[in-house]
C-alpha positions as a Markdown table, in Angstrom:
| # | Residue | x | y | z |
|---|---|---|---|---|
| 1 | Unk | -9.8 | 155.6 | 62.7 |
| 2 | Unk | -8.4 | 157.8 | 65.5 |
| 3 | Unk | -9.3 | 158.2 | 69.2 |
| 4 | Unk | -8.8 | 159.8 | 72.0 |
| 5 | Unk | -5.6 | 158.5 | 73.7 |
| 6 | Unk | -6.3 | 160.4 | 77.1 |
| 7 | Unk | -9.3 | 158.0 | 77.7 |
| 8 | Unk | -8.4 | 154.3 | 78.8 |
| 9 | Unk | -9.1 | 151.9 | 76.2 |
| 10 | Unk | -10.3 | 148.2 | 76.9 |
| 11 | Unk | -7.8 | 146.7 | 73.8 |
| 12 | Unk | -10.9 | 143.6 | 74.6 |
| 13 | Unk | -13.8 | 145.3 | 74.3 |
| 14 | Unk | -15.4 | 145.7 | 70.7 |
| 15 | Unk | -17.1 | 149.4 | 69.5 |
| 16 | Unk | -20.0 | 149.4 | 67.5 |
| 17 | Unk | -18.3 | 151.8 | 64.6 |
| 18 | Unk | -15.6 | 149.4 | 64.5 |
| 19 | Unk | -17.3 | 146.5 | 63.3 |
| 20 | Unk | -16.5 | 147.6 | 59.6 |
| 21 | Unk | -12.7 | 147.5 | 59.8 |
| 22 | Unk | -10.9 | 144.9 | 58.5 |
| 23 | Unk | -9.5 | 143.7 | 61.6 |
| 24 | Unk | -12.6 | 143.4 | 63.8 |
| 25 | Unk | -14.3 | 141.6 | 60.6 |
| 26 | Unk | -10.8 | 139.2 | 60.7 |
| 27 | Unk | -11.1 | 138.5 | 64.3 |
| 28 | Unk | -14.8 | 138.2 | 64.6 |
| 29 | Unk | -13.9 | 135.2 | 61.6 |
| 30 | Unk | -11.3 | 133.9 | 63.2 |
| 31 | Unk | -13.0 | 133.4 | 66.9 |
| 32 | Unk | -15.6 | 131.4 | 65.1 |
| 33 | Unk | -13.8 | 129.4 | 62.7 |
| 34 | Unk | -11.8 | 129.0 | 65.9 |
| 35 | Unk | -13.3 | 129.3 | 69.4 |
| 36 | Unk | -10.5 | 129.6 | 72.1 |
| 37 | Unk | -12.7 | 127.1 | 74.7 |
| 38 | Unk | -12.0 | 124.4 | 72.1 |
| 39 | Unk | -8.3 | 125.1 | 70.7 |
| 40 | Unk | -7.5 | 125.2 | 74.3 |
| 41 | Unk | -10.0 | 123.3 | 76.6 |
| 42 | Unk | -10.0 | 123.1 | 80.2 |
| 43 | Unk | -11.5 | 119.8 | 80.7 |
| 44 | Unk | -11.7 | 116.6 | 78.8 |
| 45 | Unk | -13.6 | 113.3 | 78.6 |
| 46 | Unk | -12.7 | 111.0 | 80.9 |
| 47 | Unk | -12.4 | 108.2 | 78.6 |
| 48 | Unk | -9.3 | 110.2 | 77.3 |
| 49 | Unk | -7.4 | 109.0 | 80.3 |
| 50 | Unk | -7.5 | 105.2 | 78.5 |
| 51 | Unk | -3.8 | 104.4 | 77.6 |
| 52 | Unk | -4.8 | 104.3 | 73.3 |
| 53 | Unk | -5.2 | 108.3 | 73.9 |
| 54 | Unk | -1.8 | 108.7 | 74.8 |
| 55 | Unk | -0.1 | 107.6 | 71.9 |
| 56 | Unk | -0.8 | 110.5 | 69.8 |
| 57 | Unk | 1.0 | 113.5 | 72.5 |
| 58 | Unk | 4.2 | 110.7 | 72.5 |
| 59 | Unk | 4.1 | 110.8 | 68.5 |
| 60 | Unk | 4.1 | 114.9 | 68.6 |
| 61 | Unk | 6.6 | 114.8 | 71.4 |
| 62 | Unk | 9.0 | 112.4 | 69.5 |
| 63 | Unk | 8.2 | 114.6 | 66.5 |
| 64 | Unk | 9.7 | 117.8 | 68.1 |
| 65 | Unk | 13.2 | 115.7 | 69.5 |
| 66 | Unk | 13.3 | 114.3 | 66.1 |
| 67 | Unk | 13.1 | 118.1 | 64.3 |
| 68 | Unk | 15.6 | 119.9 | 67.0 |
| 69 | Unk | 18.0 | 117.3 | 66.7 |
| 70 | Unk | 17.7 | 117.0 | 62.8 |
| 71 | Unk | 18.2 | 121.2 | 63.3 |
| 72 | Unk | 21.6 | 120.6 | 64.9 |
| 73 | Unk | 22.8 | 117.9 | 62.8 |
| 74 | Unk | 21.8 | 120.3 | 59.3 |
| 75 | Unk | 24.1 | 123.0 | 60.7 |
| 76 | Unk | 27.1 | 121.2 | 61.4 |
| 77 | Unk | 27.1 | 118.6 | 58.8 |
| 78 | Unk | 27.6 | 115.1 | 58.0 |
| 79 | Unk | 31.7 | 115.2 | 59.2 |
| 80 | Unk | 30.6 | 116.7 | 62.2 |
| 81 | Unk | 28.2 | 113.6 | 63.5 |
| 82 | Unk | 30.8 | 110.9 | 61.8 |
| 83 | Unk | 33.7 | 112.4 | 63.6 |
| 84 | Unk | 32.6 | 114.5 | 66.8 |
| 85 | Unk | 31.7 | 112.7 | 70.0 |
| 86 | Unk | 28.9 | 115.3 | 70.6 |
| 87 | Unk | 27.8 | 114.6 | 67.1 |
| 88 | Unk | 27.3 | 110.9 | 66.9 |
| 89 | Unk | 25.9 | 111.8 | 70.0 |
| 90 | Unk | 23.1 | 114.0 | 68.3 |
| 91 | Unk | 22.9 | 111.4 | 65.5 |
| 92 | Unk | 21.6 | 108.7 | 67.7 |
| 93 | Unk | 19.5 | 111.0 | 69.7 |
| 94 | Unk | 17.8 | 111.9 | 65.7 |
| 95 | Unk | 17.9 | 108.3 | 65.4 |
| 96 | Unk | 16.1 | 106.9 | 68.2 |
| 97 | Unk | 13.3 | 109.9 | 68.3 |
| 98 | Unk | 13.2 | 108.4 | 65.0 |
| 99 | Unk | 12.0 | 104.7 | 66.2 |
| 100 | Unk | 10.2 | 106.2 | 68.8 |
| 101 | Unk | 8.3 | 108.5 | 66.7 |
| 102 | Unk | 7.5 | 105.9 | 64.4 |
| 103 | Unk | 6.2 | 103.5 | 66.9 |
| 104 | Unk | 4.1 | 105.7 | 68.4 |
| 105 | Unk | 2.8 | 106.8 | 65.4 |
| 106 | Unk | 1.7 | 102.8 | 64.2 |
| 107 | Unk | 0.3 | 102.3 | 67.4 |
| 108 | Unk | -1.9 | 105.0 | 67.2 |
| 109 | Unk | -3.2 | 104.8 | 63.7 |
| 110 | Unk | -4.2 | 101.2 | 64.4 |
| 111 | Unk | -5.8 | 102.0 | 67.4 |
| 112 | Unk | -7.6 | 104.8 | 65.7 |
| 113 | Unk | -8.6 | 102.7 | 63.1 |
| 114 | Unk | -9.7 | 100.1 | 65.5 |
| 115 | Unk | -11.9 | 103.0 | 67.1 |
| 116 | Unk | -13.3 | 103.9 | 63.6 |
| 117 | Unk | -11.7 | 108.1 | 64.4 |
| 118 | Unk | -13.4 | 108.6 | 61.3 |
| 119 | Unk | -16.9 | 108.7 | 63.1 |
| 120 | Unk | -19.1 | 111.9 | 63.8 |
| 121 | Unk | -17.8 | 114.8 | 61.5 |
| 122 | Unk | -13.7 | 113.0 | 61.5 |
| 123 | Unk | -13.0 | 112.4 | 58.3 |
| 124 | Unk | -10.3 | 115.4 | 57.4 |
| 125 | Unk | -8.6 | 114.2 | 60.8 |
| 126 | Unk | -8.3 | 110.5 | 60.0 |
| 127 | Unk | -7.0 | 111.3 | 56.3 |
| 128 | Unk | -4.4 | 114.0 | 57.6 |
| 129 | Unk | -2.7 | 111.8 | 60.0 |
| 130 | Unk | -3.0 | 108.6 | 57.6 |
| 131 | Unk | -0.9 | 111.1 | 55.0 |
| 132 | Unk | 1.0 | 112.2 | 57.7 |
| 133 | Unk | 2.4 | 108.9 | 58.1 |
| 134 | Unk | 2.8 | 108.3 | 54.2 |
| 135 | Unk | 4.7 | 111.5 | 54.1 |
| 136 | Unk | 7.1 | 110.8 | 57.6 |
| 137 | Unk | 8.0 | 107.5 | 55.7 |
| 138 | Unk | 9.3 | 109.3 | 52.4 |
| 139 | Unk | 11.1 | 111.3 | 54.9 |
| 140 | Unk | 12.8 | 108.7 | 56.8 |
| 141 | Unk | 14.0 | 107.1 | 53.7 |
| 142 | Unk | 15.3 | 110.2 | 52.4 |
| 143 | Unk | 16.9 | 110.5 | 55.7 |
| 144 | Unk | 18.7 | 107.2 | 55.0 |
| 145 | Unk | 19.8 | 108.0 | 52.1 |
| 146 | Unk | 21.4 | 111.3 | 53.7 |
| 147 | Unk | 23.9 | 109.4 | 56.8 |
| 148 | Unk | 26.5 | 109.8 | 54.3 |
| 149 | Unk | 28.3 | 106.0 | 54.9 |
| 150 | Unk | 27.9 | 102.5 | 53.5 |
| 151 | Unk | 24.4 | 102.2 | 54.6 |
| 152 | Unk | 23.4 | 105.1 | 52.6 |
| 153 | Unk | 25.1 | 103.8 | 49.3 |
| 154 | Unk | 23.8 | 100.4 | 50.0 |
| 155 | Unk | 20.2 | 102.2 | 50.0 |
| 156 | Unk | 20.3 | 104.3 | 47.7 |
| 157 | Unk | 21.8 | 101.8 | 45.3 |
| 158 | Unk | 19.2 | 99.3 | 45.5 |
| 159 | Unk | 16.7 | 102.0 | 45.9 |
| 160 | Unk | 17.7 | 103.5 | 42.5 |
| 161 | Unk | 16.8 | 100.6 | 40.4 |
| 162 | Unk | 13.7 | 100.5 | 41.8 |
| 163 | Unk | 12.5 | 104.1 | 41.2 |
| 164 | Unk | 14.4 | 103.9 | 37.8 |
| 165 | Unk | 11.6 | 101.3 | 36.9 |
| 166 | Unk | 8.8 | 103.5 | 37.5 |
| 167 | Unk | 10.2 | 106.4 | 35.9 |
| 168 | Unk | 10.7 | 108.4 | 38.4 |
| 169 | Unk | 14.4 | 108.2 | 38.6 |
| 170 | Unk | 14.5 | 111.2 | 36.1 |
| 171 | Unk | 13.0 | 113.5 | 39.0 |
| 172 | Unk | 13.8 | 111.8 | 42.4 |
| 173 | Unk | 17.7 | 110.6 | 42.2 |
| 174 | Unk | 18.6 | 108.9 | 45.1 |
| 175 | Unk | 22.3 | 108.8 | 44.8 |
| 176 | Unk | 22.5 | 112.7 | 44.4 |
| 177 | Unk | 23.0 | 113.6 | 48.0 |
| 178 | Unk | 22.4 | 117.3 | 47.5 |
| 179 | Unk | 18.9 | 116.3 | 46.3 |
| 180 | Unk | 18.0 | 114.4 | 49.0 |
| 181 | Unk | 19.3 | 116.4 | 52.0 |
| 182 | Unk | 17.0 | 118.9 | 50.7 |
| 183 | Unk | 14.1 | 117.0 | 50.0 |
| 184 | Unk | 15.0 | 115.5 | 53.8 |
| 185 | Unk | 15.7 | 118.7 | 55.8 |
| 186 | Unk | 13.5 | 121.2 | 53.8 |
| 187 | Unk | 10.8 | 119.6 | 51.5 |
| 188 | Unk | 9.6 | 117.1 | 53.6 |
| 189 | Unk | 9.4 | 118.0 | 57.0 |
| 190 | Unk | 7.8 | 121.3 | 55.7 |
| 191 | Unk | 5.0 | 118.8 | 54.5 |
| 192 | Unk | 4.9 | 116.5 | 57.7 |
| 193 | Unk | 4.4 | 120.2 | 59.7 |
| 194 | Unk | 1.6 | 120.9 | 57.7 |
| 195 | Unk | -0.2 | 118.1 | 58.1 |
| 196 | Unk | 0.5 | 117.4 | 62.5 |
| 197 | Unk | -0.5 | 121.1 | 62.6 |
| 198 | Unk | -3.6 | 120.4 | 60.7 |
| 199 | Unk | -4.2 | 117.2 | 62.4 |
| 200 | Unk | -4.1 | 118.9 | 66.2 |
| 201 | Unk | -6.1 | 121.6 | 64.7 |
| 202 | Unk | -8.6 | 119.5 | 63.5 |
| 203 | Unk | -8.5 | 117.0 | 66.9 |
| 204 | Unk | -9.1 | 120.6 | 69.3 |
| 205 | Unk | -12.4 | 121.6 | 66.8 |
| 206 | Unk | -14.1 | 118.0 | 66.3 |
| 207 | Unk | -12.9 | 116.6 | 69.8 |
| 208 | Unk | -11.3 | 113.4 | 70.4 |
| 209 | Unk | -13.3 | 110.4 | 68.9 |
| 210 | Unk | -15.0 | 108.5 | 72.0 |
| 211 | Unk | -14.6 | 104.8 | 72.4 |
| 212 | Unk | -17.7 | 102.4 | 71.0 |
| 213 | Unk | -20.7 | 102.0 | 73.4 |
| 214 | Unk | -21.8 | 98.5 | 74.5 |
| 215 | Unk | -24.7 | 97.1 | 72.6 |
| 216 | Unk | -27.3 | 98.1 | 75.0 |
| 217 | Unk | -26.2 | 101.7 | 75.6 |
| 218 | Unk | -26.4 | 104.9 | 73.1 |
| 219 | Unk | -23.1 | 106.3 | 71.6 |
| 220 | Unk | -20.9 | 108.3 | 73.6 |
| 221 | Unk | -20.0 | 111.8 | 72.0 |
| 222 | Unk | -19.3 | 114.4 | 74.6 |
| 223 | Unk | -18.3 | 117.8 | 72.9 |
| 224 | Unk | -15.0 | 118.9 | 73.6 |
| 225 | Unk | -14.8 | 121.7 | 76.7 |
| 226 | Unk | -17.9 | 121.0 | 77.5 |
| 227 | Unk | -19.5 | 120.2 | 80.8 |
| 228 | Unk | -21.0 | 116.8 | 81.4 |
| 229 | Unk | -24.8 | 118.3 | 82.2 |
| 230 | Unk | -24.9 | 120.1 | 79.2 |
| 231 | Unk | -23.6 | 118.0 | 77.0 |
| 232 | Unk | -26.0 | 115.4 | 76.8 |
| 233 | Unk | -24.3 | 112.3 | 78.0 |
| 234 | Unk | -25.2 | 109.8 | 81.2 |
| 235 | Unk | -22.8 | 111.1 | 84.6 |
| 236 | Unk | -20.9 | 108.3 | 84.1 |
| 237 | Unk | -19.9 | 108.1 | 80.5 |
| 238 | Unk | -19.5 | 111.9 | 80.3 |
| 239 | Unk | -17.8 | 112.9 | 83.6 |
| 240 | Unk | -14.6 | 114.8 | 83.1 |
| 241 | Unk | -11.1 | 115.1 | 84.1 |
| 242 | Unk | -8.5 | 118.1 | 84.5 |
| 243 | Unk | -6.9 | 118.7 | 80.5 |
């Protein structure tokens, strides 16, 4: 469809005759699959100020340390962080966002499953970050198995056996470092992207899980972006604070 290029044009504002395009019908879907005012809320619960709620921004934070350093380390190779200063450096850094990621991340699924995320329309986002974590482990022990010194051999030597006895060694060989630099670097983390991505995506659309009420008061579920007097909730249970 053409128009007239002398006349302004709000690139916001939607024209009847358009509605029948593909793009209109694409965006129309996409705004209410997903609405901006919860992918990116203004305001939050106040219970999301509890400590427990924090555990899950450190585990993406650690997450992207973990990947840029794993992105420098894949381009200059294994002599590079043996050898280099600046690249045993970069190892530890990889290393450490490593624990860090991974300690988060515990804490956070036990305190989830503590909270029971699973409640009011949660299910997708408790199994996505449970095979999330399932999946960051493979990769870990892939990434192991990829240092490239006697640690490595030591693992992948006593991890062979093992996998040999399920019959998966014919598939998955651990002392083929080709194999598991890719499965480490490529495979993997392409998996573990997924899955985070979905998770946060799935977080923003069902809201965070509130805590349990005490016995004598309903259940707290304030909707995400949503201001305390219309959501439904008591002032005090529902009031909010700055995202």
């Amino acid at each position: 469809m053409t128009i007239d290029t002398e006349t302004p044009v709000n690139p916001s504002a939607d024209l009847p005759e358009d509605a029948h395009q593909l793009t209109a019908k694409l965006r129309h879907a996409a705004v209410e699959a997903l609405p901006p005012q919860k992918l990116m809320p203004d305001r939050q619960p106040a219970y999301v100020a509890s400590w427990i709620y924090v555990f899950g921004i450190l585990t993406v934070s650690a997450l992207a340390v973990v990947i840029l350093t794993g992105i420098v380390l894949a381009i200059f190779g294994p002599n590079w962080w043996h050898v280099s200063t600046v690249g045993l450096f970069f190892n530890s850094l990889h290393l450490w966002s490593v624990e860090v990621f991974f300690f988060c991340m515990v804490v956070h699924l036990w305190g989830k499953f503590f909270m029971a995320a699973w409640r009011g329309r949660r299910r997708a986002t408790w199994v996505t970050g449970v095979i999330a974590f399932v999946i960051s482990v493979a990769t870990a022990f892939t990434g192991y198995l990829s240092q490239q010194n006697f640690d490595s051999q030591w693992i992948s030597t006593q991890a062979k056996d093992g996998i040999n006895s399920t019959g998966a060694g014919a598939i998955m060989n651990v002392t083929n470092f080709g194999q598991m630099i890719m499965w480490h670097i490529v495979l993997l983390p392409l998996v573990v992207g997924i899955l985070v991505g979905g998770h946060i995506l799935l977080v923003r659309l069902r809201g965070v899980v509130p805590p349990f009420a005490p016995p004598d008061q309903p259940a707290i579920e304030v909707k995400q972006g949503v201001p305390a007097d219309t959501a439904g909730t008591t002032a005090t249970a529902a009031s909010e604070v700055q995202a």
